[in-house]
Legacy VTK file of the C-alpha trace (Angstrom):
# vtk DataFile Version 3.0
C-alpha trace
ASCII
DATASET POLYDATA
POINTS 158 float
-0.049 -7.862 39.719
-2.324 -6.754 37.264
-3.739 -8.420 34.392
-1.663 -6.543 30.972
-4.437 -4.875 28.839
-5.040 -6.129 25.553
-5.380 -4.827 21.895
-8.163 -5.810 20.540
-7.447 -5.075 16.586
-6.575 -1.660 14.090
-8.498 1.488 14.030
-7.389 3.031 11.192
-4.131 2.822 8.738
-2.533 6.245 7.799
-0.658 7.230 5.071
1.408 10.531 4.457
1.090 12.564 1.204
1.995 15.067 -0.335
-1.568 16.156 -2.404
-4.304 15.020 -0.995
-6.446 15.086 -4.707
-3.931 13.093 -6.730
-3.428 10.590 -3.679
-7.468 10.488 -3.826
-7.648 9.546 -7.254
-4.726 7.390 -7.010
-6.288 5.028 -4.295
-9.605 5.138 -5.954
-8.647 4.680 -8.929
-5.952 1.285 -7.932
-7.518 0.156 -4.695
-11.591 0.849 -5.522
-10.986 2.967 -2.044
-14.239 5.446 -2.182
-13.638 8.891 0.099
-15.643 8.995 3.452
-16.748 12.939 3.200
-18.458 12.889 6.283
-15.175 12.033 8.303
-12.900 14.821 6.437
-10.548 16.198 8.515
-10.741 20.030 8.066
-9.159 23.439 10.011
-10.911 25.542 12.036
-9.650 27.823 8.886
-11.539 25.463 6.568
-8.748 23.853 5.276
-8.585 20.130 3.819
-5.634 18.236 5.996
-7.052 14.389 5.895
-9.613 12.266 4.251
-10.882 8.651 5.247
-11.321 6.079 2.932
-12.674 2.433 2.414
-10.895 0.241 0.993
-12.699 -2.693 -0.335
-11.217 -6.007 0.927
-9.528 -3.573 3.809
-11.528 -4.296 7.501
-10.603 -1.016 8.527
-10.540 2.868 6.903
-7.459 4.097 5.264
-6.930 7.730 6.502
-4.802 10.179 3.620
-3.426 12.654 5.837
-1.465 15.768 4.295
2.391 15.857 5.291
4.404 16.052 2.371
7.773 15.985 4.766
7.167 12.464 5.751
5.717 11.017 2.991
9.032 12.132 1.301
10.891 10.721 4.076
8.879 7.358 3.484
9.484 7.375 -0.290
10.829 3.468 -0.968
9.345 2.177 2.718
6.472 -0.288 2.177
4.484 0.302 5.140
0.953 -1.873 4.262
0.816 -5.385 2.758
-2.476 -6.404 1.383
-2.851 -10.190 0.956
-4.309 -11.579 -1.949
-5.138 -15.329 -2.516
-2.470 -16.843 -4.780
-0.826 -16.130 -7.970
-4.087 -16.408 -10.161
-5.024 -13.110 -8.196
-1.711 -11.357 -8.065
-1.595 -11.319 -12.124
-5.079 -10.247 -11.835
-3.803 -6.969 -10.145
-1.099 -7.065 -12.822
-3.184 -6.614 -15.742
-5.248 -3.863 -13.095
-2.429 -1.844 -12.340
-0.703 -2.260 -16.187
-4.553 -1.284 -17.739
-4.058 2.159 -15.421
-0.504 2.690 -16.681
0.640 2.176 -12.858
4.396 1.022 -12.414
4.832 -1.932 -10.635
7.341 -4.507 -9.917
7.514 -8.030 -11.212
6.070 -10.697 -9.617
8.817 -11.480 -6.354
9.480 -14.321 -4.820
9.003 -13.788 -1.597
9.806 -16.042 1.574
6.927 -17.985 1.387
4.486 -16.454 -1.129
4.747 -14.188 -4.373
4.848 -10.976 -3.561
3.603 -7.956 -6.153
5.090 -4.122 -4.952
3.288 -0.696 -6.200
4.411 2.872 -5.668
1.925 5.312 -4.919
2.582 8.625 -5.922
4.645 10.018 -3.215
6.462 6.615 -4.143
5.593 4.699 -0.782
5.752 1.327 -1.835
2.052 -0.761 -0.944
2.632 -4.393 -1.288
0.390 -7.375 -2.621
1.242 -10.702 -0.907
-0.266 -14.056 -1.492
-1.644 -16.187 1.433
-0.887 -19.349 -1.130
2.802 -20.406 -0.276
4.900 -20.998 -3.539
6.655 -23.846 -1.959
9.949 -23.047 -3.516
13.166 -22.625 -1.521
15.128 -20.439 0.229
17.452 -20.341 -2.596
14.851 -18.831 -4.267
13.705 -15.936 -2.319
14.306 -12.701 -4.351
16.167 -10.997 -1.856
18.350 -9.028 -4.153
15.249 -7.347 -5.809
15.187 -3.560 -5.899
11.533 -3.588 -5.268
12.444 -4.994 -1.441
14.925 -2.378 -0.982
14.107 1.201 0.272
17.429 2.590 -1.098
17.267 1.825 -4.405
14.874 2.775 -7.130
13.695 -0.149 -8.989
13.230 0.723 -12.971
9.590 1.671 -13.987
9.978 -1.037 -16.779
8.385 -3.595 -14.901
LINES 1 159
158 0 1 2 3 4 5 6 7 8 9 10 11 12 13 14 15 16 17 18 19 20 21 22 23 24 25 26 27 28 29 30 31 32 33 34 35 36 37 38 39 40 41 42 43 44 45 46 47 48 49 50 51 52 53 54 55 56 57 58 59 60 61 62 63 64 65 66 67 68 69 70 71 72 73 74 75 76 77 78 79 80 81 82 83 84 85 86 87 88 89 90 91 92 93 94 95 96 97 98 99 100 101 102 103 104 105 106 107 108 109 110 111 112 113 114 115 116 117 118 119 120 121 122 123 124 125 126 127 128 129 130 131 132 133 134 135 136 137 138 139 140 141 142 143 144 145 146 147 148 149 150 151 152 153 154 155 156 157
């Protein structure tokens, strides 16, 4: 029997949208990300389908690739959870995001952290977690929250 072959980490993380610019913008303007020209993904017609970006805090690149079908489809899904230290840090990204104007939900309480979600613009959901547990109970978890539910749009009143 052979020995099973074994991952050894993530290349890349990619993310469907629907315009490439505004996405751009959007990530650099949240996350810090900064485009990676030199790894554009172009045509042979010349034509813009993917950019890589680095995400500061992020060990590997963050790859914006153009399909406005699935990112659609994805609206409400939270596919990526960043983790952030504690609660100190999470209302750090709080007064970020609410500087920008950028809708966000309260802070949740999570199963065993606080937990912070943000819509990009094609409304996938990108989620800040905290390593710190909040040593509350199960009783408290927030599972009712619209933010944790992909059918339901949570109001932009956070």
């Amino acid at each position: 029997m052979s020995a099973r072959p074994v991952v050894r980490g993530l290349h890349h993380i990619k993310i469907p949208v629907s315009d490439l610019e505004r996405s751009i913008a959007w990530y650099g303007s949240v996350l810090g990300a900064r485009r990676l020209e030199e790894f554009d993904h172009v045509t042979q017609d010349g034509e813009l389908f993917a950019v890589i970006l680095d995400v500061p805090g992020v060990d590997v690149p963050v790859e914006l690739r153009l399909d406005p079908a699935t990112a659609a489809r994805l609206a409400g899904f939270d596919p990526l959870t960043f983790t952030v230290t504690g609660r100190a840090e999470l209302d750090g990204w709080i007064r970020h995001l609410d500087t920008l104007g950028v809708p966000h939900s309260p802070v949740i309480v999570a199963l065993v952290g606080h937990l912070l979600v943000v819509p990009d613009p094609d409304g996938v959901r990108l989620r800040f977690y905290t390593d710190e547990p909040h040593g509350l109970g199960h009783e408290d978890v927030d599972f009712a929250s619209p933010w944790l539910r992909p059918d339901t749009v949570p109001p932009t009143d956070a």
